[in-house]
N, C-alpha and C positions, 0 to 999 in steps of 0.2 A: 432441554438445551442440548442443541448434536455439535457438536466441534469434531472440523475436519481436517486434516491435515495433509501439507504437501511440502518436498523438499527438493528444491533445485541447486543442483550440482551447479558452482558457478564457475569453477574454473574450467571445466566442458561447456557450458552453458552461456556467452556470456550476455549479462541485461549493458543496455548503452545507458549512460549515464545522463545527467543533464548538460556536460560542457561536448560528451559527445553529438549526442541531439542537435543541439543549437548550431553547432558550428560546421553544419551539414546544409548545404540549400536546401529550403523546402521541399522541392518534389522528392530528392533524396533522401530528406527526412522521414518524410510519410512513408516512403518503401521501406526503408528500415526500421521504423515501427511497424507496418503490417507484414510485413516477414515476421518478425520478432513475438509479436499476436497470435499470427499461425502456425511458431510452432509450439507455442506456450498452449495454445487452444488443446493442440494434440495430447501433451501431458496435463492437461486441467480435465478431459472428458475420459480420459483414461482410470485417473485417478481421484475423481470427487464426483462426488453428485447433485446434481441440482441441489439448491437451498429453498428450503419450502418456509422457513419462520423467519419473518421481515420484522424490525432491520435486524442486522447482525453486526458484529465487530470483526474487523480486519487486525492480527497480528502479521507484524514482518521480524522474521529474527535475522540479522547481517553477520554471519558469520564473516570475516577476511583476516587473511595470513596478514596484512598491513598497514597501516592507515594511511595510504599515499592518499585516497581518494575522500573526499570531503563525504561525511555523512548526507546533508542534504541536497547532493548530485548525485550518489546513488540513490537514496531513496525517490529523488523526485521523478526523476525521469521511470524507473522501476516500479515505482505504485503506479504513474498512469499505465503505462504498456500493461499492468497484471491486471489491473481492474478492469481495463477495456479490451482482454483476454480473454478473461470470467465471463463480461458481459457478453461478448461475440459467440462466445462456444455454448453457451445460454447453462451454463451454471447459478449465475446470480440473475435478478430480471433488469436491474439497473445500478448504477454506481454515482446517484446523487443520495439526500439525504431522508426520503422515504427509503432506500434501503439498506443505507450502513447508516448508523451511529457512530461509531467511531472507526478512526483510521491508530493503529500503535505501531512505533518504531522502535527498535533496540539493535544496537552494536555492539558487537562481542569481535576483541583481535585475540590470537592465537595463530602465532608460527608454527605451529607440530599440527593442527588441523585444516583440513579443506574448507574451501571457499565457498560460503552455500547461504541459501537463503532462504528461511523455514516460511512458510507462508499457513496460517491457523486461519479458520475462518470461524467464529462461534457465534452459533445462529442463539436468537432471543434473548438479548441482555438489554432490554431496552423497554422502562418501564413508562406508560404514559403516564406525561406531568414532570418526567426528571428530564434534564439538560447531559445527562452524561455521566461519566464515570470519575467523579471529580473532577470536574471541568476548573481551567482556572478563574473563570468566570464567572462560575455559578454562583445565580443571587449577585451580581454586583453591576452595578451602572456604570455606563463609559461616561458620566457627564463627567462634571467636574469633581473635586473634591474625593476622588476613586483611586487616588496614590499610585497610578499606574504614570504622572505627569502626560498624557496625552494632549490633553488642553482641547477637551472634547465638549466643555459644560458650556 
């Protein structure tokens, strides 16, 4: 199992969010995700190497000095631009589900520390036959009767 690791400086650095993104017209959007891409590409070929054991897991640790910012509009907009980062700079060979298994999120605030964002890659945790790493799912049907009240049966 190789587990690699990279940490981006976020208050130098910064990822657009999801309310950023959207609220961008598209042709504008795109250029600022692919700006964003290439320079992450820059610091992803510098600092990791190709991943050779498919699939792997994806850690993201969210360091911020605040919680102004909703957990899932940084992470959302931030996991696509890193993945399709990875995948551009040919680090990983793709970012569907032949080659991550899992996607992890964690949020940590802290006013006396910087704003950063750990990104772990650990290749080979991903046994055939298992669904995951305690999946909430695992082994359970969406029909009916699944206490999730979905009203799927």
């Amino acid at each position: 199992m190789k587990v690699q690791q990279l940490d981006l400086d976020l208050d130098r650095f910064k990822l657009p969010n999801i309310n950023q993104l959207f609220s961008q017209h598209y042709y504008r959007r795109n250029k600022t995700k692919s700006e964003v891409e290439t320079l992450l590409g820059i610091f992803f070929k510098r600092d990791l190497q190709a991943v050779d054991q498919y699939p792997l897991n994806i850690y993201f640790e969210w360091w911020n000095r605040h919680k102004r910012i909703d957990p899932d509009n940084q992470a959302g907009a931030g996991q696509k631009v890193i993945l399709d980062a990875l995948q551009g700079c040919g680090i990983i060979e793709g970012d569907g589900c032949k080659h991550i298994s899992g996607l992890y999120h964690s949020f940590y605030y802290d006013k006396q520390k910087e704003s950063l964002l750990r990104i772990r890659l650990v290749e080979g945790q991903y046994e055939e036959g298992n669904s995951g790493q305690g999946s909430l799912f695992a082994g359970r049907s969406l029909g009916a009767g699944n206490g999730f009240g979905l009203g799927l049966g």
